[in-house]
Kinemage of the C-alpha trace (Angstrom):
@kinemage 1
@onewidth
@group {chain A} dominant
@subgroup {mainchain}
@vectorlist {calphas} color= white
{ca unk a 1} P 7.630 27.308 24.929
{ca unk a 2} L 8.783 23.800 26.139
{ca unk a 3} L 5.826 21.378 26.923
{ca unk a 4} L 6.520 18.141 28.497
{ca unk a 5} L 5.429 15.137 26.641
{ca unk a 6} L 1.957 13.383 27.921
{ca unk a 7} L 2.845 9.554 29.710
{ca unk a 8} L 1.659 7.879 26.502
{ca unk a 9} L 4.472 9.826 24.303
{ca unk a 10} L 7.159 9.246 26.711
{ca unk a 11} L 10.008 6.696 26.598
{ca unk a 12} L 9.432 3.572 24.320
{ca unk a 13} L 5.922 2.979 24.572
{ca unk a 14} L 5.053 1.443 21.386
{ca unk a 15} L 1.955 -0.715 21.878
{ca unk a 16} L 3.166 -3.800 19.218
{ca unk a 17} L 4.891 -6.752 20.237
{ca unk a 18} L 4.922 -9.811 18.523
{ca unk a 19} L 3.392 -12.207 21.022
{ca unk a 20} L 0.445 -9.794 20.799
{ca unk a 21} L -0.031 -9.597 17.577
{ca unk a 22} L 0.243 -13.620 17.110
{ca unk a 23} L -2.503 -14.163 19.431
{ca unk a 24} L -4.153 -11.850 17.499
{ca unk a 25} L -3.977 -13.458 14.534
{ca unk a 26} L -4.382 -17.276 16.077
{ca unk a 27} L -7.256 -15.748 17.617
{ca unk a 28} L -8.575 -14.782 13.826
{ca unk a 29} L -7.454 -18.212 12.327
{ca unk a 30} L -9.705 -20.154 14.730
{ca unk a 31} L -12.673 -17.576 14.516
{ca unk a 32} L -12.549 -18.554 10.452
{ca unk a 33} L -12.638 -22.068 11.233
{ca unk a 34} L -8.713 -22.685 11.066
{ca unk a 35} L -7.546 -25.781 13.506
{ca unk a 36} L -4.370 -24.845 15.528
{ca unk a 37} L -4.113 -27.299 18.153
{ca unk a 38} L -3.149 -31.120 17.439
{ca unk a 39} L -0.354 -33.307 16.373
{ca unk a 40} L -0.609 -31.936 12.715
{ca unk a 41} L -1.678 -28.530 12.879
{ca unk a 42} L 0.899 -25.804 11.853
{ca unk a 43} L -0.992 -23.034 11.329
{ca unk a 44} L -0.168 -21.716 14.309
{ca unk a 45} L 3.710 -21.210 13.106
{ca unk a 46} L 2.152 -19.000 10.158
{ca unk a 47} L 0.681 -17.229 12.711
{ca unk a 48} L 3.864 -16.783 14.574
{ca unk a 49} L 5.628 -15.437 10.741
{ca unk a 50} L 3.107 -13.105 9.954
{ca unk a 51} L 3.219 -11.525 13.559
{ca unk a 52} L 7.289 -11.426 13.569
{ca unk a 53} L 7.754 -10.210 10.297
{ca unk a 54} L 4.843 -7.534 10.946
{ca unk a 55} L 6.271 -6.245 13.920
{ca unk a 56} L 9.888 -5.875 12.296
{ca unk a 57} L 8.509 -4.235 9.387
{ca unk a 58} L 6.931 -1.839 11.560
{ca unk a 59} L 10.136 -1.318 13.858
{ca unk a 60} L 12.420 -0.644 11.332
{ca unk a 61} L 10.619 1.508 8.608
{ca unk a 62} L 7.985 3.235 10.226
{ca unk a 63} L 7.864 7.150 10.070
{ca unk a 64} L 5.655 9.509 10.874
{ca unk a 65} L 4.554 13.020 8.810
{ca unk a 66} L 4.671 15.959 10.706
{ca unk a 67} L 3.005 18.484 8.061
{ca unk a 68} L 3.312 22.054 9.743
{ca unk a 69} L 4.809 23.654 12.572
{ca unk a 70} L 8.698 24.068 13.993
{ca unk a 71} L 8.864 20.276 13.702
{ca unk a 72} L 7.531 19.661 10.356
{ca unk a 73} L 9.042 16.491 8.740
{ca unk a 74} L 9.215 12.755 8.736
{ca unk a 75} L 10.517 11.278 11.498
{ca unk a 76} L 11.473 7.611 12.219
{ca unk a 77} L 9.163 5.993 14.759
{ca unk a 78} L 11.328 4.543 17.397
């Protein structure tokens, strides 16, 4: 029997983008003391690395385990 998929399954609903996830991590930096604001601070364009290269990595290898069932397998998280 067909079941339609939930709204949070449906369409490309991925909850990672990169702007996110570098305010995220700018948002660590400065909570452990980093400085990202001034004519010399850069950290901020590690934080923008980290979060791109993160997000890619996750876009274009991440899979998912289905262990049992009709659908059992590894499938490509798109």
């Amino acid at each position: 029997m067909w079941m339609a998929q939930p709204p949070y399954l449906q369409g490309n609903n991925m909850a990672l983008s990169k702007e996110s996830l570098k305010n995220r991590i700018e948002d660590e930096l400065k909570a452990q003391g980093i400085v990202l604001d001034g004519e010399h601070a850069r950290a901020n364009i590690i934080a923008i690395a980290v979060a791109n290269a993160v997000v890619d990595e996750i876009n274009q290898n991440a899979e998912v385990a289905v262990n049992s069932g009709s659908s059992a397998g590894s499938y490509k998280v798109s």
